[in-house]
mmJSON file of the N, C-alpha and C atoms, coordinates in Angstrom:
{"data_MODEL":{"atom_site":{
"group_PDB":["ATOM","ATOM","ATOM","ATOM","ATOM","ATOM","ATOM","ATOM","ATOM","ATOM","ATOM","ATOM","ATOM","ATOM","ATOM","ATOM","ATOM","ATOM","ATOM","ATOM","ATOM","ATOM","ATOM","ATOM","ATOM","ATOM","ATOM","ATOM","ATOM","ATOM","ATOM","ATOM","ATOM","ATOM","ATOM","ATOM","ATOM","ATOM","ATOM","ATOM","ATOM","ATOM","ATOM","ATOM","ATOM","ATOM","ATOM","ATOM","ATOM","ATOM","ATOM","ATOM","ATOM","ATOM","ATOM","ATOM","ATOM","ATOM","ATOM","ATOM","ATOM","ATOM","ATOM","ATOM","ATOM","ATOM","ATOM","ATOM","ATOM","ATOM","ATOM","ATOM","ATOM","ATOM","ATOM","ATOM","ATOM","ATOM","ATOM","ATOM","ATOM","ATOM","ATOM","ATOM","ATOM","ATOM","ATOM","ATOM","ATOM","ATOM","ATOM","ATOM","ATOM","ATOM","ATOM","ATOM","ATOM","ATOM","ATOM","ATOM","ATOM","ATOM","ATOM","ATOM","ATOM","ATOM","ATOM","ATOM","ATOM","ATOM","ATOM","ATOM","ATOM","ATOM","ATOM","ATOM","ATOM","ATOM","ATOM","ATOM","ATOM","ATOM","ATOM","ATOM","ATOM","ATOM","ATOM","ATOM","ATOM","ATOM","ATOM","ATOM","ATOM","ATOM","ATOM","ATOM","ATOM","ATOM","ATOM","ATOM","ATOM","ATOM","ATOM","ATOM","ATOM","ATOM","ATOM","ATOM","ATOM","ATOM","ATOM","ATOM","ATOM","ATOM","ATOM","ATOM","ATOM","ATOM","ATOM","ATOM","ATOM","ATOM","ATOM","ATOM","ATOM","ATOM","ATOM","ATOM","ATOM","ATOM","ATOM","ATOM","ATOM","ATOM","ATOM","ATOM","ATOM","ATOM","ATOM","ATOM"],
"id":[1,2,3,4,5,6,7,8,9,10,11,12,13,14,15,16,17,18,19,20,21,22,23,24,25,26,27,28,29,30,31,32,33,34,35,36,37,38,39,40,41,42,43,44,45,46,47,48,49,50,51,52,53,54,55,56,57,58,59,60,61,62,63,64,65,66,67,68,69,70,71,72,73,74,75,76,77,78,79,80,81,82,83,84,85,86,87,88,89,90,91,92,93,94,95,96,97,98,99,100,101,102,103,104,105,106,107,108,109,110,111,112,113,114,115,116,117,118,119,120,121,122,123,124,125,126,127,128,129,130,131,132,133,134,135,136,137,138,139,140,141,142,143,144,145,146,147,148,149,150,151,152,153,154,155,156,157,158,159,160,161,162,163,164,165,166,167,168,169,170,171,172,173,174,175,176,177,178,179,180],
"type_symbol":["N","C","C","N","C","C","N","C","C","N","C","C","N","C","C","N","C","C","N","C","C","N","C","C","N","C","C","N","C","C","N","C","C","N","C","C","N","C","C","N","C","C","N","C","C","N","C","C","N","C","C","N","C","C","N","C","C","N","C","C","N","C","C","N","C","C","N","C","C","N","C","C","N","C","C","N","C","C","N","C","C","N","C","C","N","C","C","N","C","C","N","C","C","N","C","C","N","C","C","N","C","C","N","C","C","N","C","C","N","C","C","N","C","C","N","C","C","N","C","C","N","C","C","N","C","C","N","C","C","N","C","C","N","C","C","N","C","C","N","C","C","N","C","C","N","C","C","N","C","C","N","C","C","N","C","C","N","C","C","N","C","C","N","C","C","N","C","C","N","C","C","N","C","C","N","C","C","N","C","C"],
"label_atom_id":["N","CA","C","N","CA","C","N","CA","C","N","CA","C","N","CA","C","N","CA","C","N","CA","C","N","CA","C","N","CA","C","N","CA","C","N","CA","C","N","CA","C","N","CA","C","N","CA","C","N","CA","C","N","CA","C","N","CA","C","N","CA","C","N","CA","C","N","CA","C","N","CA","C","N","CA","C","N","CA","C","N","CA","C","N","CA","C","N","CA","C","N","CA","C","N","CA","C","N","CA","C","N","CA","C","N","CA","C","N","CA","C","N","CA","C","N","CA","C","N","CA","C","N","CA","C","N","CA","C","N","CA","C","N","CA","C","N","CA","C","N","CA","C","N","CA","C","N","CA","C","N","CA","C","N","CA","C","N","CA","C","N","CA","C","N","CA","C","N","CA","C","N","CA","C","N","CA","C","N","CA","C","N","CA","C","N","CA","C","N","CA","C","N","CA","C","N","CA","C","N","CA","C","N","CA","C","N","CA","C"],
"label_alt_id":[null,null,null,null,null,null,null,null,null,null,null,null,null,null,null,null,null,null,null,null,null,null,null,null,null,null,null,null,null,null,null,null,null,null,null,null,null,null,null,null,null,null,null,null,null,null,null,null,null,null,null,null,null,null,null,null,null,null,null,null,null,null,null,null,null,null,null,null,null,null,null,null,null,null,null,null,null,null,null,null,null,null,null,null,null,null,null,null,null,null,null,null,null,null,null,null,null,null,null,null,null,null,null,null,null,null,null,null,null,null,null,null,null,null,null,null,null,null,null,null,null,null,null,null,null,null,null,null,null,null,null,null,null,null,null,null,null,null,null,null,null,null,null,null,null,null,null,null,null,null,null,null,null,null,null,null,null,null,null,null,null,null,null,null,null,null,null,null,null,null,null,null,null,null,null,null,null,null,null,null],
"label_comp_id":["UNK","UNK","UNK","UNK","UNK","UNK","UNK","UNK","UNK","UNK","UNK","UNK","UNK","UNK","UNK","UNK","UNK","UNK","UNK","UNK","UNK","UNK","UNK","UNK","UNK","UNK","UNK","UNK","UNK","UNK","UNK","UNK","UNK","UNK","UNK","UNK","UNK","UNK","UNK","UNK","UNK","UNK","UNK","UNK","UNK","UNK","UNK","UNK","UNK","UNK","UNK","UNK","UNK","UNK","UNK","UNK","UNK","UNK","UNK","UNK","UNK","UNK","UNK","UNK","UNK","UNK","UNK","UNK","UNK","UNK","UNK","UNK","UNK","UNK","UNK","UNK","UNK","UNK","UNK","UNK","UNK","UNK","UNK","UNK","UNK","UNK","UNK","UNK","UNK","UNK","UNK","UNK","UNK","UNK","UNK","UNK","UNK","UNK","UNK","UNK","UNK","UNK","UNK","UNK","UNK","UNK","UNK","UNK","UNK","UNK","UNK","UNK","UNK","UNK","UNK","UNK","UNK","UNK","UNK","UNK","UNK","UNK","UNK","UNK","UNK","UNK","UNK","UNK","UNK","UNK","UNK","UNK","UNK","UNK","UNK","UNK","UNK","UNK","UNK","UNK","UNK","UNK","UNK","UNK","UNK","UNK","UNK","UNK","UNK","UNK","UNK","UNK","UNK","UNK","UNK","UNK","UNK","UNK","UNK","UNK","UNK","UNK","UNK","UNK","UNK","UNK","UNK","UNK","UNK","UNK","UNK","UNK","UNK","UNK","UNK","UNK","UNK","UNK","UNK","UNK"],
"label_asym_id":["A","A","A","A","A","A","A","A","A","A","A","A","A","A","A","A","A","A","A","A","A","A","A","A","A","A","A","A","A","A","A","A","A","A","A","A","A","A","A","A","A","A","A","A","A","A","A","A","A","A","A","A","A","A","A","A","A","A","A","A","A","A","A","A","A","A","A","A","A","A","A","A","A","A","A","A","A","A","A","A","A","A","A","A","A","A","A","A","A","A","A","A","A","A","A","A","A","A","A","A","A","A","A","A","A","A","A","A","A","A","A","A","A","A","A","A","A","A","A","A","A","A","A","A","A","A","A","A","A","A","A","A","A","A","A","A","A","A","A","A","A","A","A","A","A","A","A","A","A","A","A","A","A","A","A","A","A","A","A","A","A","A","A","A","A","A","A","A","A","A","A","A","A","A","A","A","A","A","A","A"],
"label_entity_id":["1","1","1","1","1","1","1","1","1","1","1","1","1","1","1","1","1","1","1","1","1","1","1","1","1","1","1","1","1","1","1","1","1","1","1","1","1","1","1","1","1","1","1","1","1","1","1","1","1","1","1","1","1","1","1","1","1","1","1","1","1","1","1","1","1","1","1","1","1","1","1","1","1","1","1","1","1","1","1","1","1","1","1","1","1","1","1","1","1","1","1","1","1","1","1","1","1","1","1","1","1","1","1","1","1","1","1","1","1","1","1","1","1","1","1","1","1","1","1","1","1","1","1","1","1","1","1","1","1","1","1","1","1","1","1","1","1","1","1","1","1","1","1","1","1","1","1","1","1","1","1","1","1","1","1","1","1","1","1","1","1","1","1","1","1","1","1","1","1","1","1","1","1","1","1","1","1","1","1","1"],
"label_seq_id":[1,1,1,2,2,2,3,3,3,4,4,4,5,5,5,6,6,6,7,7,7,8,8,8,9,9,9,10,10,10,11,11,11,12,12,12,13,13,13,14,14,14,15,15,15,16,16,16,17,17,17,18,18,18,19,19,19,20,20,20,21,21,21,22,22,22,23,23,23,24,24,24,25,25,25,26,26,26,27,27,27,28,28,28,29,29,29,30,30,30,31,31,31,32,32,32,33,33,33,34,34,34,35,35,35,36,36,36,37,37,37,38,38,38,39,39,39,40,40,40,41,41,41,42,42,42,43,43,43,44,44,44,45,45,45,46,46,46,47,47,47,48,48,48,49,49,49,50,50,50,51,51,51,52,52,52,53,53,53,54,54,54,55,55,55,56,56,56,57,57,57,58,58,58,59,59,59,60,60,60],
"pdbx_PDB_ins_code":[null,null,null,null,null,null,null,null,null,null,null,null,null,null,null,null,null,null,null,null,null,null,null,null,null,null,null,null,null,null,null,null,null,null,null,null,null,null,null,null,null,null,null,null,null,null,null,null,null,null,null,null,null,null,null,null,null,null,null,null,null,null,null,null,null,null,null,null,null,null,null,null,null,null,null,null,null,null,null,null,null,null,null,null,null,null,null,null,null,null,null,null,null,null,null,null,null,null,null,null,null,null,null,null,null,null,null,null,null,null,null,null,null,null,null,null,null,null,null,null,null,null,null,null,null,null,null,null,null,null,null,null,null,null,null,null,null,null,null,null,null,null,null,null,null,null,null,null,null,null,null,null,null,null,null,null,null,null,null,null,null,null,null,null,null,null,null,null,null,null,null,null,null,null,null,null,null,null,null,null],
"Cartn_x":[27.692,27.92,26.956,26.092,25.459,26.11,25.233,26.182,25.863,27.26,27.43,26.587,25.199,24.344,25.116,25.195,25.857,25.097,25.269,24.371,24.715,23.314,22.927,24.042,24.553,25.582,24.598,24.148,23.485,23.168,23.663,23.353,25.45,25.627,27.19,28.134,27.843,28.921,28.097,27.872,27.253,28.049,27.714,28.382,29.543,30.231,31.411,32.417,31.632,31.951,32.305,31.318,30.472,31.422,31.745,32.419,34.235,34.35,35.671,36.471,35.39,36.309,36.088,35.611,34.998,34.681,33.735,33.399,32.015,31.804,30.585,29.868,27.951,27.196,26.934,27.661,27.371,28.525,29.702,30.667,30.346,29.802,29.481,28.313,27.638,26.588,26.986,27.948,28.695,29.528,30.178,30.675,29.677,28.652,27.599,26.572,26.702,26.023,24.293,24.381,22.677,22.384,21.027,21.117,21.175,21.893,22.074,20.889,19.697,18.128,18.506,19.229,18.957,19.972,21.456,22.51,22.244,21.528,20.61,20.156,19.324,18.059,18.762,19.906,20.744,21.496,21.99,22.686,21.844,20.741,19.545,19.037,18.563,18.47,19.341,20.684,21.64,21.98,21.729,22.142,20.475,19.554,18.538,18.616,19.474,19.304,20.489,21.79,22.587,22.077,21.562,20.744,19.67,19.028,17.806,18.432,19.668,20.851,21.721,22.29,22.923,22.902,22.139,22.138,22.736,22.716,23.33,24.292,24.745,26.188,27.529,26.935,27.78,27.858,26.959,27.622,28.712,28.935,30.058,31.631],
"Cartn_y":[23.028,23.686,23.124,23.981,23.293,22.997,22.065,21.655,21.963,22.167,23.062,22.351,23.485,23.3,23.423,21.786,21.865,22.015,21.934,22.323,20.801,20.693,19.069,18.551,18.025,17.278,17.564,17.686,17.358,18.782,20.012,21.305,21.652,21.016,21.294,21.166,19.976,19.621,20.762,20.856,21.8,23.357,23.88,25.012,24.905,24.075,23.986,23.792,23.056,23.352,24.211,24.738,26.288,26.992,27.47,28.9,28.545,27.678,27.478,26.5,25.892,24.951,25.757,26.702,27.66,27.005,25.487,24.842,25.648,26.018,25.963,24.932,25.377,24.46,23.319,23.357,22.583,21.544,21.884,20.81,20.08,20.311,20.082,18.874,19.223,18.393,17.195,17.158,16.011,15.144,16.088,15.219,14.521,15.221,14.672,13.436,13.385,12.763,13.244,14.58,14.929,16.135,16.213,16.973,18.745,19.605,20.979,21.286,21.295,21.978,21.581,20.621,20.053,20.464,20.909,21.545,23.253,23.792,25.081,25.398,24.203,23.883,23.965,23.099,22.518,24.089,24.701,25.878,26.84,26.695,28.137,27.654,26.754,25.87,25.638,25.574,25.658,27.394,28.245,29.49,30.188,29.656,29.686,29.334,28.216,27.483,28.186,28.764,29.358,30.764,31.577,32.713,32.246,31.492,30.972,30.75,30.136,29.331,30.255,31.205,31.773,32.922,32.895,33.849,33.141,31.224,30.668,29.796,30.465,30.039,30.934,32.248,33.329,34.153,33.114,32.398,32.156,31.221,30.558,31.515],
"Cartn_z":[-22.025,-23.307,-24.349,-24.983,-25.86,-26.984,-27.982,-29.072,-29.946,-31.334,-32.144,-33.04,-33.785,-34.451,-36.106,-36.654,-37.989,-39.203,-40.516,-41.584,-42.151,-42.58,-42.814,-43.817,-44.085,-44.937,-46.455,-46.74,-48.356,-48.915,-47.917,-48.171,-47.965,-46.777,-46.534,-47.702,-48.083,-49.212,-50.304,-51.136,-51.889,-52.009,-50.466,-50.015,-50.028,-49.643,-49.746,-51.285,-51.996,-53.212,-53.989,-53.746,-54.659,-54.043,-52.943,-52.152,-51.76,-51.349,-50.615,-51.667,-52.818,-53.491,-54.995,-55.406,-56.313,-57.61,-57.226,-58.413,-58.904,-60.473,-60.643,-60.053,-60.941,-59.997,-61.001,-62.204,-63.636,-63.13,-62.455,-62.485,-61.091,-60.05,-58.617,-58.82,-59.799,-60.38,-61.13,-61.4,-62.039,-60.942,-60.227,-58.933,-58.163,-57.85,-56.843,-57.739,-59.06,-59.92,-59.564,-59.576,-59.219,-60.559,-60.828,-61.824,-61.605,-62.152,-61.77,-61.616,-61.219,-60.331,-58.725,-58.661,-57.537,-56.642,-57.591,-56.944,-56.624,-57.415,-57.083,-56.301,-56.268,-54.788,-53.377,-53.821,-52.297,-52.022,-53.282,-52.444,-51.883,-52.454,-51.822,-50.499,-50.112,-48.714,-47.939,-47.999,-47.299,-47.051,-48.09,-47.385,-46.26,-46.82,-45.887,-44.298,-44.507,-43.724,-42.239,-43.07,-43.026,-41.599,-42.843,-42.344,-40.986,-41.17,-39.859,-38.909,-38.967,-37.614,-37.555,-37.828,-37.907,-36.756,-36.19,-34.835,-33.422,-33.975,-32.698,-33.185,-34.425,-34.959,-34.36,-34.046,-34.1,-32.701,-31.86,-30.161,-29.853,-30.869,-30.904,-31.051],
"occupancy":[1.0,1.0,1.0,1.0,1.0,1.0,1.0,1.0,1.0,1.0,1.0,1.0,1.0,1.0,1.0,1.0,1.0,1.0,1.0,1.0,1.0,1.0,1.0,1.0,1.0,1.0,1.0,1.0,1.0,1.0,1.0,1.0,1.0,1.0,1.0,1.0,1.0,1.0,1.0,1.0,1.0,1.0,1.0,1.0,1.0,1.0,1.0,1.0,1.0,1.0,1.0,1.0,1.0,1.0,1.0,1.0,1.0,1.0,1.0,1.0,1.0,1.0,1.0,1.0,1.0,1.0,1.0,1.0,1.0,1.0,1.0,1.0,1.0,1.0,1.0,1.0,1.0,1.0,1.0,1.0,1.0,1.0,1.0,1.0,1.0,1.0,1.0,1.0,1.0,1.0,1.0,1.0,1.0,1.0,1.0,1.0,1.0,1.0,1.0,1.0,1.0,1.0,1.0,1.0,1.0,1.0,1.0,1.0,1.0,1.0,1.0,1.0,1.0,1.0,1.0,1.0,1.0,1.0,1.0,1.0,1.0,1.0,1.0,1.0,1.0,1.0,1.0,1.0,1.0,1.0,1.0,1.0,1.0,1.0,1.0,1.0,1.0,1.0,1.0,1.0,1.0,1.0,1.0,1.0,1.0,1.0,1.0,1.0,1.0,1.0,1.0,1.0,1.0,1.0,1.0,1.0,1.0,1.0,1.0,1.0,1.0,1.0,1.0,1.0,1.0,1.0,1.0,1.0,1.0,1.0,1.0,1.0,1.0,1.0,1.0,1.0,1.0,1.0,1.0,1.0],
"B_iso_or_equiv":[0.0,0.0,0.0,0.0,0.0,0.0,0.0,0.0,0.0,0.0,0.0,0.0,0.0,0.0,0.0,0.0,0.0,0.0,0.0,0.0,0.0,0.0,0.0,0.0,0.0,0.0,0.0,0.0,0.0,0.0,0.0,0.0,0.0,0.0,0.0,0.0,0.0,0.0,0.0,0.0,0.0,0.0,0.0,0.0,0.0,0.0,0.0,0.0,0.0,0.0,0.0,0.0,0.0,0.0,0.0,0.0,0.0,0.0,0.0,0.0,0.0,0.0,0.0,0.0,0.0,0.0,0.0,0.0,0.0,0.0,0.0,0.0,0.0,0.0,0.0,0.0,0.0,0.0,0.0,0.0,0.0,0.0,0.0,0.0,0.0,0.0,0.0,0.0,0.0,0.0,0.0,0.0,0.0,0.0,0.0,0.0,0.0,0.0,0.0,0.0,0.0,0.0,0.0,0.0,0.0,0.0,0.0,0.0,0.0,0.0,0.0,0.0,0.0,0.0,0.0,0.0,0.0,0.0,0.0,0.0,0.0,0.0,0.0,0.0,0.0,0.0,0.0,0.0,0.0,0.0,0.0,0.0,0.0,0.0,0.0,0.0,0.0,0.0,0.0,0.0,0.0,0.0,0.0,0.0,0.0,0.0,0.0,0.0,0.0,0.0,0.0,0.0,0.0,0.0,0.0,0.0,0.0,0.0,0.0,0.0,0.0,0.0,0.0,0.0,0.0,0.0,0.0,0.0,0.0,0.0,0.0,0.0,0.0,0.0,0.0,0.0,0.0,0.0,0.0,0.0],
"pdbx_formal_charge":[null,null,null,null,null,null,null,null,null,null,null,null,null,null,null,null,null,null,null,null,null,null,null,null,null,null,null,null,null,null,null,null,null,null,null,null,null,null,null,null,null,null,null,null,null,null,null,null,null,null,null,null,null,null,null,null,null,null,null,null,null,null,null,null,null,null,null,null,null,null,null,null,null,null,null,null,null,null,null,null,null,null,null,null,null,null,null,null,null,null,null,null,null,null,null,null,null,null,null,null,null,null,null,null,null,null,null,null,null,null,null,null,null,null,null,null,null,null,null,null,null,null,null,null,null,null,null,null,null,null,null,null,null,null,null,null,null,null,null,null,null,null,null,null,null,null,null,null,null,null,null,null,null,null,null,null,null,null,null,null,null,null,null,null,null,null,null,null,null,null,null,null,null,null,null,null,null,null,null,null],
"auth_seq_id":[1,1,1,2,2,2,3,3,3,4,4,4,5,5,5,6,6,6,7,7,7,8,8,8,9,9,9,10,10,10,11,11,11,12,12,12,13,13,13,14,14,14,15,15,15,16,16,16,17,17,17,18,18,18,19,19,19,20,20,20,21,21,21,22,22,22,23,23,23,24,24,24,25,25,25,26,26,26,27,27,27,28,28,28,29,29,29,30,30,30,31,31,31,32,32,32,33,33,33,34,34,34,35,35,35,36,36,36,37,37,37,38,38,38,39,39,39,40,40,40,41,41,41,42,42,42,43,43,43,44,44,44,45,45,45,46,46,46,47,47,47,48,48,48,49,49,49,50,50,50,51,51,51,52,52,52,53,53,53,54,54,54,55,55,55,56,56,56,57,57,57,58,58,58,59,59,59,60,60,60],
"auth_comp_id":["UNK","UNK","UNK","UNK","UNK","UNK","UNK","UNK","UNK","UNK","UNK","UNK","UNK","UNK","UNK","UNK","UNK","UNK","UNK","UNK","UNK","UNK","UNK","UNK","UNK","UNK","UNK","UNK","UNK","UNK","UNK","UNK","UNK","UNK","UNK","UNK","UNK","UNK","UNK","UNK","UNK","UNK","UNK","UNK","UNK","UNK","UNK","UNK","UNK","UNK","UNK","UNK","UNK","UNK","UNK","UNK","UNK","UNK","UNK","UNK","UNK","UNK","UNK","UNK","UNK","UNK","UNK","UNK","UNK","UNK","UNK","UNK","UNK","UNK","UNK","UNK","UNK","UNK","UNK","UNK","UNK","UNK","UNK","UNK","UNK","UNK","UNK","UNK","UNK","UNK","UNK","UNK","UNK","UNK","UNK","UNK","UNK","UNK","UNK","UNK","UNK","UNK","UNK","UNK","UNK","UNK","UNK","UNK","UNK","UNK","UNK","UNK","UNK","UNK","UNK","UNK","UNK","UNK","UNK","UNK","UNK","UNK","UNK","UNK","UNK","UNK","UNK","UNK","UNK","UNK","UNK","UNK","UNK","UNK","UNK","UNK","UNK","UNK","UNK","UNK","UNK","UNK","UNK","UNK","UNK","UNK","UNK","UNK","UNK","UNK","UNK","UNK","UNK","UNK","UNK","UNK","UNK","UNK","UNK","UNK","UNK","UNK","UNK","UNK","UNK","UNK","UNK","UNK","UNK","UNK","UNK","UNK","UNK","UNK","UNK","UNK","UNK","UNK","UNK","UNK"],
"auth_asym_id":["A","A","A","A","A","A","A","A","A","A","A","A","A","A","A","A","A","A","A","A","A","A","A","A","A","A","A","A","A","A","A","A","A","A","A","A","A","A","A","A","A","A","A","A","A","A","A","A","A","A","A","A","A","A","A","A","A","A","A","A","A","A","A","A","A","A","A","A","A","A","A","A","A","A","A","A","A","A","A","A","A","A","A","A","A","A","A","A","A","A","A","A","A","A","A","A","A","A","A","A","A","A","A","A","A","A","A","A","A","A","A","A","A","A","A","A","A","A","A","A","A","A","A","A","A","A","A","A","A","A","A","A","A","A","A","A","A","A","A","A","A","A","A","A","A","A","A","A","A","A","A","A","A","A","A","A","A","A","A","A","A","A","A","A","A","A","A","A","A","A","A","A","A","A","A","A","A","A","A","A"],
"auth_atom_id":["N","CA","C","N","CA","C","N","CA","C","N","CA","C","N","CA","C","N","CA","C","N","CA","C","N","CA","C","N","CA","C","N","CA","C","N","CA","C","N","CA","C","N","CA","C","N","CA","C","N","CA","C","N","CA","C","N","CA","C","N","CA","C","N","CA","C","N","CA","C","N","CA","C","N","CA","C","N","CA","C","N","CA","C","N","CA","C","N","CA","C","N","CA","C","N","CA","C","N","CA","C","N","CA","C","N","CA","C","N","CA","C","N","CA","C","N","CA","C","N","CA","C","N","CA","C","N","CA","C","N","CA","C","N","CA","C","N","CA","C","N","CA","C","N","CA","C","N","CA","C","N","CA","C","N","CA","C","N","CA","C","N","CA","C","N","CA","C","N","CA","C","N","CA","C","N","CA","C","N","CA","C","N","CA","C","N","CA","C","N","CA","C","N","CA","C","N","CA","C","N","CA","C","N","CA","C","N","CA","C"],
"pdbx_PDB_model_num":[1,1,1,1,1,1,1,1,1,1,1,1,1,1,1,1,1,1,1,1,1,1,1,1,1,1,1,1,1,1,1,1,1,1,1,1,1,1,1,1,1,1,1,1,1,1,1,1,1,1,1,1,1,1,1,1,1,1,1,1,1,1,1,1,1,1,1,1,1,1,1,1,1,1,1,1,1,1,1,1,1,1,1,1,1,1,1,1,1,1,1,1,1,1,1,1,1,1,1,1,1,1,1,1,1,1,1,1,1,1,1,1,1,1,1,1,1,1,1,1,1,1,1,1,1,1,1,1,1,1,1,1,1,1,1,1,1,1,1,1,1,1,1,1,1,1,1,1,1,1,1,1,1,1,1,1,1,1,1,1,1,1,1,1,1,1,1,1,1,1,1,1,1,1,1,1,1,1,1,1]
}}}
């Protein structure tokens, strides 16, 4: 069985924030102590990242 291809922790938490925990990206940025460009950055790269893997996510 191959193994389940995960989304890097520094894009995960982010996503998870933003969608399932429905923090803005102004308050997520305060939790993570990073500045809101960088919480931007992390959600657009994680849904990239999302989309690219996502054909052998849905193997699964």
């Amino acid at each position: 069985m191959q193994d389940l291809i995960m989304v890097p922790e520094k894009f995960r938490v982010v996503l998870i924030l933003f969608y399932f925990n429905e923090l803005q990206e102004s308050e997520i940025a305060k939790i993570l102590r990073v500045p809101t460009g960088t919480v931007k950055s992390r959600l657009n790269r994680g849904r990239e990242w999302l989309r690219e893997k996502g054909d052998v996510i849905r193997e699964y």
